[in-house]
VEXDOBA-141605 format. One line per field, with one value per residue (C-alpha): residue in one letter; x, y, z. Coordinates in Angstrom, 2 decimals. Last residue first. Layout:
! residues N
r = [A	...]
east = [X	...]
north = [Y	...]
up = [Z	...]
//
This chain:
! residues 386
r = [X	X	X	X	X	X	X	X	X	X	X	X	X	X	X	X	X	X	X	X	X	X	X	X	X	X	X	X	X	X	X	X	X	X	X	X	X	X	X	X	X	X	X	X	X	X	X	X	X	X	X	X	X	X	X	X	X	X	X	X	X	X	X	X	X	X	X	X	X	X	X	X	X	X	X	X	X	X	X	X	X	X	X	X	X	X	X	X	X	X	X	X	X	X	X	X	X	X	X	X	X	X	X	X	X	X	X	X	X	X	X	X	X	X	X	X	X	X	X	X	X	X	X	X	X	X	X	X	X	X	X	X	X	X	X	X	X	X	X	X	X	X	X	X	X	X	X	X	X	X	X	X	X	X	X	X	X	X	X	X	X	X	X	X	X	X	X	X	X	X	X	X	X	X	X	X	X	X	X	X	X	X	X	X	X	X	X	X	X	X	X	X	X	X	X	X	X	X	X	X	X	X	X	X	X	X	X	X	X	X	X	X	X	X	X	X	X	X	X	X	X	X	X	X	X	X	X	X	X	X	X	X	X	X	X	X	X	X	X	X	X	X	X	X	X	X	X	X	X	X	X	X	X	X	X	X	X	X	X	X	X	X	X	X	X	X	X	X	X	X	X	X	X	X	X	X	X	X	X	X	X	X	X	X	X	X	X	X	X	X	X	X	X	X	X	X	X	X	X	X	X	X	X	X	X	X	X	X	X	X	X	X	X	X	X	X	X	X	X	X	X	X	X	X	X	X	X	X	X	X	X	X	X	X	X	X	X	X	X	X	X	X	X	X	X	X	X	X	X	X	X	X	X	X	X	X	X	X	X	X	X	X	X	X	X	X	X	X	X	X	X	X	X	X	X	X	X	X	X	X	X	X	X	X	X	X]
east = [-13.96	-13.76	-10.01	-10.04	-7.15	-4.82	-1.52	-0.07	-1.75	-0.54	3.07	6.38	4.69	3.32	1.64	1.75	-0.87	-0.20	-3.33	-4.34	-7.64	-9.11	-8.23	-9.97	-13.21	-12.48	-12.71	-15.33	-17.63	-15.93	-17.63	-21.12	-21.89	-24.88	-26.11	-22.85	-23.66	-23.45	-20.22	-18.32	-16.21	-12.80	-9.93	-11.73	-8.38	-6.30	-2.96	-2.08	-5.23	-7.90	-5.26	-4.14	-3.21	-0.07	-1.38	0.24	-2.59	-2.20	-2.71	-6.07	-7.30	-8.56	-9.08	-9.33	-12.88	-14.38	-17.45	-17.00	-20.12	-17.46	-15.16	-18.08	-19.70	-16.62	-16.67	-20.24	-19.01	-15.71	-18.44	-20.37	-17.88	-17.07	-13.94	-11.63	-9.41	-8.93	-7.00	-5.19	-4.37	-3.20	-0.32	0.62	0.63	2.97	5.66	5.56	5.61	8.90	8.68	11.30	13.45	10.40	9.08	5.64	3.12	1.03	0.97	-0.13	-2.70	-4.44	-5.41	-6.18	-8.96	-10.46	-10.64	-12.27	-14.45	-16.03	-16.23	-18.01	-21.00	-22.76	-23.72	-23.47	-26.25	-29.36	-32.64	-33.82	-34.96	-34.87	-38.49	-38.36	-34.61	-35.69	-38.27	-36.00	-35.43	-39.29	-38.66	-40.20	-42.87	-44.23	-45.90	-42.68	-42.59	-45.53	-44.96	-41.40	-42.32	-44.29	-41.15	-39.79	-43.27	-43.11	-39.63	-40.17	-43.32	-41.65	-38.87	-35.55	-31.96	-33.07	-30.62	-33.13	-34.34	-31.40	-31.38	-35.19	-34.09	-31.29	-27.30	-26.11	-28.44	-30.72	-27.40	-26.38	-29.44	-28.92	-25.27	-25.86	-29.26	-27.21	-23.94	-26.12	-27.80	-31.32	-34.78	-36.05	-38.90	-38.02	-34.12	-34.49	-36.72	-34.02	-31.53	-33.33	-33.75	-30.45	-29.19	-31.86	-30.55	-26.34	-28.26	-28.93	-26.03	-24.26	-26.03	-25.72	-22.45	-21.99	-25.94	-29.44	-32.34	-36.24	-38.21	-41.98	-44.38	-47.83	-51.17	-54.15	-57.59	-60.57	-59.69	-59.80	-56.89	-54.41	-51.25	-51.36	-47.64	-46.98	-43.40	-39.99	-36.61	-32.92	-30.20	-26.46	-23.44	-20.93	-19.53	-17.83	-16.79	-14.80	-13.45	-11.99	-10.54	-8.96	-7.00	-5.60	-4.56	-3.02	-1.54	0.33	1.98	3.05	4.46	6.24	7.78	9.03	10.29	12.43	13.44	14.27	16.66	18.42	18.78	19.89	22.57	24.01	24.10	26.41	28.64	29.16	29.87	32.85	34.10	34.40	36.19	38.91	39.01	39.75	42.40	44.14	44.58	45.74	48.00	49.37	49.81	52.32	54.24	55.04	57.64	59.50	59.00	61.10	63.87	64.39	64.96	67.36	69.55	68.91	71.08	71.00	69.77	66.84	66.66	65.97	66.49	67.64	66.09	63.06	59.26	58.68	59.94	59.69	55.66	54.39	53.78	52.39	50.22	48.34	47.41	46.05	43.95	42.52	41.80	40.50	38.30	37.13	36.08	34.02	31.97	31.28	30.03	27.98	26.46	25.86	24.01	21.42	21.52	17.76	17.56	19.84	19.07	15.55	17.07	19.53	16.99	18.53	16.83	19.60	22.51	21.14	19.13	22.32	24.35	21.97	21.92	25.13	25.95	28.08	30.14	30.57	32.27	34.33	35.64	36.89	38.67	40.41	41.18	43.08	44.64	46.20	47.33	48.93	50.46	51.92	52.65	55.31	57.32	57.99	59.49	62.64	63.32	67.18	68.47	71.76]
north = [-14.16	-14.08	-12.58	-9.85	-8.15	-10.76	-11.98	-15.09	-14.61	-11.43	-12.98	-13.99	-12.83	-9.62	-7.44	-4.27	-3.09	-2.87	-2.20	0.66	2.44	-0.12	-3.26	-1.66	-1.26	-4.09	-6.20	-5.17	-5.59	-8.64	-9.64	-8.21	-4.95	-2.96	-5.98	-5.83	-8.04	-11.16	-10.35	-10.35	-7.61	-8.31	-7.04	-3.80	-2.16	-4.27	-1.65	-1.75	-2.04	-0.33	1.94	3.58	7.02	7.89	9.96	10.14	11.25	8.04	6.00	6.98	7.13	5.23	6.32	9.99	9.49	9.37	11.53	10.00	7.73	4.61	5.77	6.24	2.93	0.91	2.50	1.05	-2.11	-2.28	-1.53	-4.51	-7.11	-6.09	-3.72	-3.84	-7.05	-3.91	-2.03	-4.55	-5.72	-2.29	-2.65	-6.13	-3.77	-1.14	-4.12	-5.63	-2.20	-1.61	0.53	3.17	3.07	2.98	6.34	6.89	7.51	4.41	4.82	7.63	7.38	4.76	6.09	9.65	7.74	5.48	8.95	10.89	8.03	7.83	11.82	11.60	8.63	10.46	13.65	12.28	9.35	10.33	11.75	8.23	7.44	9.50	9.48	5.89	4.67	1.40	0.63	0.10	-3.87	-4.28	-3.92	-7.60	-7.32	-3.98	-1.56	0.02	1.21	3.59	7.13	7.23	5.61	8.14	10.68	8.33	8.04	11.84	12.38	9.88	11.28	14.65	14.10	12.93	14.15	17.61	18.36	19.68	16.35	14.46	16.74	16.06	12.72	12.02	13.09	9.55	7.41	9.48	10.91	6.66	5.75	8.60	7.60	4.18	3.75	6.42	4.00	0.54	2.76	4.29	4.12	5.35	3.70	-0.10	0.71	3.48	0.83	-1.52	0.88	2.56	-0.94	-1.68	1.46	0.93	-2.65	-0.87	1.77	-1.62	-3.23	-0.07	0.34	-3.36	-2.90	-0.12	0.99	0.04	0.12	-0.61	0.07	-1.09	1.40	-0.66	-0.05	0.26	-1.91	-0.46	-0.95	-5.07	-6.30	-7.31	-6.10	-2.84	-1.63	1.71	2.31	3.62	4.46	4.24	5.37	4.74	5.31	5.99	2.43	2.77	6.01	4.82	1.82	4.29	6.35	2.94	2.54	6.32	5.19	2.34	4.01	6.88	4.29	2.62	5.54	6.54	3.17	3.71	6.93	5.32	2.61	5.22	7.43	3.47	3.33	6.35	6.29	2.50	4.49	7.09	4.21	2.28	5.24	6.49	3.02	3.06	6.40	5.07	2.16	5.08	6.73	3.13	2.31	6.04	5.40	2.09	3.22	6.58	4.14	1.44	3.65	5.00	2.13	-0.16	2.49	2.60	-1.46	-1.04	1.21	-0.57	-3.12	-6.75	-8.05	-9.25	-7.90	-5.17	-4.01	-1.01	2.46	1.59	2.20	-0.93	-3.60	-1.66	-0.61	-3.97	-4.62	-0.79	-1.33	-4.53	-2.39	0.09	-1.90	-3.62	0.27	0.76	-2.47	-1.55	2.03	1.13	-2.16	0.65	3.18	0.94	-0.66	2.55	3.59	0.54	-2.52	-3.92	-2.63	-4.59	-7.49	-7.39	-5.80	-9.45	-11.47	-14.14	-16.58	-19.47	-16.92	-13.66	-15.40	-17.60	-14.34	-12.44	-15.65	-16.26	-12.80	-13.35	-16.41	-14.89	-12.28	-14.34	-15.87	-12.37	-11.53	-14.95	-13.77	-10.61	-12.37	-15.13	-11.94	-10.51	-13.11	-14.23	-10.89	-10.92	-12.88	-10.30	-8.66	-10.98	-13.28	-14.38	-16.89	-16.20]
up = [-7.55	-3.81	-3.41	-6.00	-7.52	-8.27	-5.77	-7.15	-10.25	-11.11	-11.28	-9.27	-5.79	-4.34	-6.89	-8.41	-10.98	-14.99	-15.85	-14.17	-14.16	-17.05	-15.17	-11.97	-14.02	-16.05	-12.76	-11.19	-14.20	-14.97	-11.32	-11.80	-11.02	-8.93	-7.10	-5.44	-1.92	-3.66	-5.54	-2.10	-1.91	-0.53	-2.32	-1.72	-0.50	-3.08	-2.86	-5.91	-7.03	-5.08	-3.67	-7.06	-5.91	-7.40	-9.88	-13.30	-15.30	-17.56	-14.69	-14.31	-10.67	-7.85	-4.27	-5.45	-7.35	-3.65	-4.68	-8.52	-8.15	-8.73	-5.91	-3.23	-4.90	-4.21	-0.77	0.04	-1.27	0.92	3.85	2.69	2.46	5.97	6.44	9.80	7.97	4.79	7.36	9.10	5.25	4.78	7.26	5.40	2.28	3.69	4.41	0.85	-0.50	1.57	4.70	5.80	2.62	0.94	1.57	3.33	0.99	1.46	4.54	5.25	1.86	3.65	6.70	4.91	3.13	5.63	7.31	4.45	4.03	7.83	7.49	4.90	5.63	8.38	6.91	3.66	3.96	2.13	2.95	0.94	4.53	7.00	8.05	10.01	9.41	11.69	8.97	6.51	7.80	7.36	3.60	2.48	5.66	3.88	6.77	7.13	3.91	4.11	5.66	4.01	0.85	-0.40	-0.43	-2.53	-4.78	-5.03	-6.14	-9.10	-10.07	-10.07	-12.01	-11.26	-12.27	-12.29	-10.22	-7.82	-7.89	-6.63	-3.56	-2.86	-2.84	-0.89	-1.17	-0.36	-1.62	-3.72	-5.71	-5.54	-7.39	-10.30	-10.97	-10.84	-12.97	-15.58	-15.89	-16.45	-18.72	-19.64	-19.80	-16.26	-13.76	-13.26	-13.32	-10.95	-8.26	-8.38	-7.69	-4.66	-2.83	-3.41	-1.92	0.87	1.24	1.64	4.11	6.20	6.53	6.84	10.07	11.57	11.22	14.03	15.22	14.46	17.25	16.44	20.02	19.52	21.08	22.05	20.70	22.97	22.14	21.15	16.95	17.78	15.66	18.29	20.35	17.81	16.70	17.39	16.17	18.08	16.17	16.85	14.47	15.04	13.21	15.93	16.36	12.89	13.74	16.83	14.78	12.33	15.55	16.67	13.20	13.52	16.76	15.22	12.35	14.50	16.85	13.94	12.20	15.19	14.91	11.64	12.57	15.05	13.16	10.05	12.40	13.52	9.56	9.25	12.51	11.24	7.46	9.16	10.80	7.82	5.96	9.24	8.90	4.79	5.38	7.35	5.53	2.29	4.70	5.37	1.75	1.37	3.36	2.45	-0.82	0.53	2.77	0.07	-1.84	1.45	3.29	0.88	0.38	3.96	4.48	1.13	3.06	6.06	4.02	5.65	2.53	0.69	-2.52	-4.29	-8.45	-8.79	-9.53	-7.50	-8.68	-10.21	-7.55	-4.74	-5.87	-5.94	-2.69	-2.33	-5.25	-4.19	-1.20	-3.07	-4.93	-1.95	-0.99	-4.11	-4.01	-0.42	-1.73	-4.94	-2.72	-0.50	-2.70	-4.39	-1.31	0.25	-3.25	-2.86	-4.75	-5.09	-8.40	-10.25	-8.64	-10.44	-13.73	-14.18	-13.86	-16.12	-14.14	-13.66	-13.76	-12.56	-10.02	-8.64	-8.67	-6.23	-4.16	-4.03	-2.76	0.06	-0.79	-4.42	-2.54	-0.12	-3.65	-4.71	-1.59	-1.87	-5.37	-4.57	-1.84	-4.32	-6.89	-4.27	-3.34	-7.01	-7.17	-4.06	-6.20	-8.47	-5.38	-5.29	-2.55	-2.68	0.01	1.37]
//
């Protein structure tokens, strides 16, 4: 009669245990190859989630388990078994593996009913992931909708020759969508140019006061005392005048509006831009990764012109739209010009305000340490044109 004590049955244990073990490695290769060729150990780190944890904790107990209840005949009995024909020795054996392979089957159990609550979440997160969509692209359309909106439309007497008998004829002068910002963006630069001929000062003051006559207008400005007299009067000048100038002929569509500034028209087209962004931005990453919130964001930033995503650099500069980028050492979340690039695409031609290191210590100065996509800042920096 051939004699197979339990001992033995380590020795298979043992080989399942490290079958089990190699399938591992088989699975997560890649984690393992980064923490041994790039000793990356914190970036694997934090992609394992708290399912996988508890998961990983509850097969090895029940593979644990398992390993007990071979081994549990051989240590737990009084004497030692063999193989036989004794039912005696039959009963003994399911007494003291029984209570192991029960709870081995209870903790499966309980891995199933995990694996089946994080199936529910994540199909919970697909739906509210696509509700998210839906929300972004309507939100999206509305932004295009405002865009279209701005529209101003003039008529001028223009004189069909230089005899004084003869009739004049109305000229119809018609701005609307791009076209618009285009040319409130000129009268900024127009305004600038003229602050910096008549003020001693700063970089800092020529901004600050320029973009008060910009967006707030002139008579505003000069109840702030920002501007004196002489400088209100030659604005207000300007309006009966400027349109006879071939250099500023593009102003002449704005008629008597000009330097009457731009809030009325220009606030509500920020405050959406605005709450665009910050939905998505705040939704929570187990819905939508950063990598996945910025791709939405470049839809976003593909609607802006060069000189929209100037316009709203000037907003955030000005302090009106300070909320689009703040100091990191406040602890706001709101760093959408760099984390989130949202005027990734200025074109330094069009900011006569700033130069390009301008630009760039600005945002450097908010935060620093910005996220990017990639192994390193350069594979995703701020700007795209510099």
């Amino acid at each position: 009669m051939m004699i197979f004590v339990w001992p033995d049955l380590l020795y298979v244990s043992f080989g399942m245990f490290f079958f089990i073990f190699l399938f591992f490695v088989y699975k997560n290769k890649e984690q393992i190859k980064t923490i041994w060729v790039k000793k990356d150990v914190k970036n694997v780190l934090k992609k394992i989630t708290i399912s996988q944890i508890v998961l990983g904790g509850a097969f090895f107990c029940s593979v644990l388990f398992l390993l007990a209840s071979f081994l549990a005949p051989y240590y737990l009995s009084v004497y030692p078994l063999e193989m036989s024909l004794s039912s005696n020795m039959a009963s003994s054996i399911n007494g003291l593996m029984s209570p192991f392979i029960a709870i081995a089957a209870a903790i499966l159990t309980f891995m199933a009913f995990w694996v089946q609550y994080n199936a529910n979440q994540r199909m919970i997160d697909e739906d509210r992931k696509q509700q998210i969509e839906r929300q972004f692209y309507e939100m999206l359309k509305i932004h295009n909708d405002n865009v279209k909106s701005f529209h101003v439309e003039r008529s001028i007497p223009i004189r069909l020759s230089f005899r004084e008998y003869e009739p004049t004829q109305l000229k119809n002068l018609y701005a609307d969508g791009q076209s618009y910002l285009q040319i409130i963006l000129l009268e900024f630069n127009y305004v600038y140019e003229k602050i910096k001929e008549v003020m001693p000062g700063e970089k800092e003051k020529w901004f600050s006061i320029s973009y008060d006559i910009f967006y707030n207008g002139a008579e505003y400005t000069h109840k702030l005392n920002k501007i004196n007299d002489d400088t209100l009067h030659f604005f207000q000048s300007c309006r009966n005048c400027i349109w006879q100038f071939s250099e500023y002929e593009k102003f002449t569509v704005m008629g008597d509006d000009i330097f009457r500034g731009h809030v009325a028209q220009l606030n509500s087209y920020y405050r959406h831009l605005f709450l665009i962004v910050k939905t998505i931005v705040r939704i929570d990453d187990k819905i939508m990764n950063y990598s996945e919130k910025r791709q939405f964001l470049r839809i976003v930033r593909a609607q802006l012109t060069s000189v929209e995503q100037v316009l709203l650099f000037y907003n955030w500069k000005s302090e009106c739209g300070w909320k689009w980028e703040q100091d990191i050492k406040d602890g706001s979340e709101n760093h959408f010009f760099t984390d989130y690039r949202m005027i990734h695409n200025i074109n330094p031609d069009d900011c006569i305000a700033f130069s390009k290191q301008e630009l760039l210590d600005e945002m450097n100065k908010k935060n620093k340490d910005y996220k990017y996509e990639g192994s390193s800042y350069k594979d995703d920096p701020l700007f795209e044109l510099f």
